[in-house]
C-alpha positions as CSV (number, residue, x, y, z in Angstrom):
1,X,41.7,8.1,31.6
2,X,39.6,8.6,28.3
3,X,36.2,9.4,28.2
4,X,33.3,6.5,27.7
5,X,32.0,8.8,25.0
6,X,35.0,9.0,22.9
7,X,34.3,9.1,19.1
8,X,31.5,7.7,17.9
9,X,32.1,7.6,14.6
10,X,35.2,5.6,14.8
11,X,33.3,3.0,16.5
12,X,31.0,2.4,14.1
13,X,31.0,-1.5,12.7
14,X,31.3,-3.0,9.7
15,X,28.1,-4.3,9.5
16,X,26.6,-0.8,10.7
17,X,28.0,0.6,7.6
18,X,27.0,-1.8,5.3
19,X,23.6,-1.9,6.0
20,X,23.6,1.9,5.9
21,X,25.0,1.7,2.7
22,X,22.6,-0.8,1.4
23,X,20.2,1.8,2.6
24,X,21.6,4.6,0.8
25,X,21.8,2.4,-2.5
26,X,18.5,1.2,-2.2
27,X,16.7,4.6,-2.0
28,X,19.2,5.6,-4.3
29,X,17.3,3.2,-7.1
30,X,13.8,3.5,-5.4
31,X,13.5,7.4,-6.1
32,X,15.0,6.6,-10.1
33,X,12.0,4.6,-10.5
34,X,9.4,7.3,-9.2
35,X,8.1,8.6,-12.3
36,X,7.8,5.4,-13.4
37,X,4.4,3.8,-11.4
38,X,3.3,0.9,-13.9
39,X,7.0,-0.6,-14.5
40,X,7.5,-0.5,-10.7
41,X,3.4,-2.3,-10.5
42,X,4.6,-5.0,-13.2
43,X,7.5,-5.5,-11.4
44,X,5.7,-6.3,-8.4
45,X,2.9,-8.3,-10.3
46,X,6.3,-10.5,-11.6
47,X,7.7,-11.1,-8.4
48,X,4.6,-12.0,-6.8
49,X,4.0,-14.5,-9.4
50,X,7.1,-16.0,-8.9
51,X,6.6,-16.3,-4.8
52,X,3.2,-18.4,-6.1
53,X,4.9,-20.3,-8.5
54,X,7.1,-21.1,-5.9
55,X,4.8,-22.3,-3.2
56,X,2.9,-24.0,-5.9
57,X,6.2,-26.0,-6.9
58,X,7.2,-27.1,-3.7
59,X,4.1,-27.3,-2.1
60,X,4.4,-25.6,1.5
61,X,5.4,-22.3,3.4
62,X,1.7,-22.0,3.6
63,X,1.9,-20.2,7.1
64,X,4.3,-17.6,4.8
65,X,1.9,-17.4,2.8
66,X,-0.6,-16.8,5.3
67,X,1.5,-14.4,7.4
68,X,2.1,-12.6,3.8
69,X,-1.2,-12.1,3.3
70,X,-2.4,-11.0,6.3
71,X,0.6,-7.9,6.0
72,X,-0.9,-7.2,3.0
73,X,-4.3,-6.5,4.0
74,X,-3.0,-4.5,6.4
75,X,-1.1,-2.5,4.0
76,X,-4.0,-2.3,2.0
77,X,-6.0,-0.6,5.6
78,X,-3.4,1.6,5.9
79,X,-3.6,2.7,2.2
80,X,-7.4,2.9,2.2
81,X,-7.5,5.1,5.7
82,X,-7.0,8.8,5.7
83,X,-4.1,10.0,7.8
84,X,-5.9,11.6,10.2
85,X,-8.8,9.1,10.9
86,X,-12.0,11.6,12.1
87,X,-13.1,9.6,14.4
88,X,-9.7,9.7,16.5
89,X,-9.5,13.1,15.7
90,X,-10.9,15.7,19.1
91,X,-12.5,18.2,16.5
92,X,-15.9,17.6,15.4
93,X,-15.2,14.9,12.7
94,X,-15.2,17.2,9.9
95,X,-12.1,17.2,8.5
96,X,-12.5,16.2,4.8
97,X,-15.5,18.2,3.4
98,X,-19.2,17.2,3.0
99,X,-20.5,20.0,1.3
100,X,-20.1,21.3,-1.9
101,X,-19.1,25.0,0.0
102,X,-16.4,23.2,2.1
103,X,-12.8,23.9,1.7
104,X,-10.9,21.3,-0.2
105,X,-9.1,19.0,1.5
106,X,-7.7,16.4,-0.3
107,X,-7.4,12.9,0.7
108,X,-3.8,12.2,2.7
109,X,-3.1,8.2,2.9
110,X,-2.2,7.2,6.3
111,X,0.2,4.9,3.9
112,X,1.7,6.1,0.9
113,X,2.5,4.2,-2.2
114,X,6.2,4.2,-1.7
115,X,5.8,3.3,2.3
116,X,3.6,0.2,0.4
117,X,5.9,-2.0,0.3
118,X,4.8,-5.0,-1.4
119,X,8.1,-5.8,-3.8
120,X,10.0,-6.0,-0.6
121,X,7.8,-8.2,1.3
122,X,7.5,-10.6,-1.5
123,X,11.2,-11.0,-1.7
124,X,11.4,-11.7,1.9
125,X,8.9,-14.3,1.6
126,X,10.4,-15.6,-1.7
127,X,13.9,-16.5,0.5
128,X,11.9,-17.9,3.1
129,X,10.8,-20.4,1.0
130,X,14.1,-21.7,0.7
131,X,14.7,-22.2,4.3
132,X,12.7,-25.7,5.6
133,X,12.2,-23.9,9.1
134,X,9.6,-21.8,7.6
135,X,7.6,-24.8,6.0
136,X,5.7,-25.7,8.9
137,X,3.0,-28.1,8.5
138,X,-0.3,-26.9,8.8
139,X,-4.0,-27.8,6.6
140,X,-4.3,-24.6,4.2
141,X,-7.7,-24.8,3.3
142,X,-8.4,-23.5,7.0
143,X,-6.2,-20.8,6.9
144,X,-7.5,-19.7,3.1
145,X,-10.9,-19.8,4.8
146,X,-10.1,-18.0,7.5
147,X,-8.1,-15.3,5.8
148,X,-11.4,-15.2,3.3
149,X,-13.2,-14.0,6.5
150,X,-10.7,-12.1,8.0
151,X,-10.8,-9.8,5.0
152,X,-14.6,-9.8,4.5
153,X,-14.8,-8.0,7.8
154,X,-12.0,-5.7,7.8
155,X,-13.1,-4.4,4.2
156,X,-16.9,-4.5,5.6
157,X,-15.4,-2.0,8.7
158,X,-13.5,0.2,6.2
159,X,-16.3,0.4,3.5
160,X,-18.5,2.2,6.4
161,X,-15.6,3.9,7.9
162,X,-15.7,5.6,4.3
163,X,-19.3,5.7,4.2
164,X,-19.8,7.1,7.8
165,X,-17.0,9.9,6.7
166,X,-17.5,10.7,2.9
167,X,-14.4,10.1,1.5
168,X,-13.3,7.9,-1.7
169,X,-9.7,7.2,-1.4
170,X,-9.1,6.9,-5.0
171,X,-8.1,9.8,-7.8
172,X,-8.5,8.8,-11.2
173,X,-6.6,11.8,-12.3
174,X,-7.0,15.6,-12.5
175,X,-11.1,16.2,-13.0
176,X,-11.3,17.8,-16.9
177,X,-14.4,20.4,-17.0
178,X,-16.1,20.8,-20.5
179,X,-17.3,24.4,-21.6
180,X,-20.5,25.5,-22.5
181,X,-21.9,22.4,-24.7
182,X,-23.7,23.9,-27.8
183,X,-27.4,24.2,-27.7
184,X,-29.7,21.8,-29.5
185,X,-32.0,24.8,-31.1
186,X,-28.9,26.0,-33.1
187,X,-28.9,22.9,-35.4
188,X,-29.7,24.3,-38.9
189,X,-33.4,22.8,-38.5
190,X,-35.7,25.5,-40.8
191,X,-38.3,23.3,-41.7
192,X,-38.3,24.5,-45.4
């Protein structure tokens, strides 16, 4: 009698492998396009221009829309917050530095650009707009309202969370110091 065990790796299915090896090939072209941030944003911006375009055209698949926006803002939390949030934290809250004589600690994202994944999400609502099961029949101007106010308040509870914790979770690049500016007296003023 054989073992239940047996060889796993010859029992793998087809469809196993395949989407392991759409995996593979998909990671394979997401980390060629790493040095390149602003193609891979105007990419984005295309794709999500198409999706509207799209919902504009046919006019429905406003609960996509909806649902896509509402994982959005939550990407956008997640890419705002620090990845250890003080307040969760045990220790006294002070993990990123308020004074000027604290260590450096720089800002971690609880969500990193490339775990921000936008492109994909637009796809996937882009297909479901060609499937009528999706286009359910519902009065958007409520949900654009509410969505409005759904994002006032988060933003309005991360803003503080920011305040409350001192932290700016944007880099605008490496800070450039200038030397010693030249003095004003040593302008060739001799009153002759």
């Amino acid at each position: 009698m054989e073992s239940v065990g047996g060889d796993s790796a010859a029992a793998v299915s087809p469809v196993a492998q395949w989407v392991a090896n759409a995996g593979r090939v998909y990671q394979y072209y997401l980390d060629k396009t790493t040095p390149h941030a602003p193609f891979r944003w105007v990419g984005t911006t295309v794709i999500a221009l198409l999706y509207a375009l799209r919902v504009y055209y046919v006019q429905g698949f406003y609960i996509v829309t909806y649902g896509l926006g509402i994982y959005l803002l939550n990407l956008l939390i997640g890419f705002l917050s620090p990845l250890v949030d003080p307040e969760l934290d045990g220790s006294d809250g002070s993990l990123l530095p308020t004074k000027g004589s604290d260590e450096f600690k720089p800002f971690i994202r609880r969500l990193p650009e490339f775990k921000y994944s936008i492109t994909k999400v637009f796809c996937i609502a882009f297909v479901m707009t060609f499937f009528s099961v999706f286009d359910v029949p519902v009065f958007w101007p409520i949900l654009l309202m509410y969505w409005f106010v759904l994002f006032f308040l988060t933003m309005k509870r991360q803003i503080r969370h920011m305040i409350k914790h001192k932290y700016i979770p944007f880099s605008f690049g490496k800070q450039k110091y200038g030397g010693k500016k030249p003095s004003a007296s040593t302008s060739g003023s001799r009153g002759d």
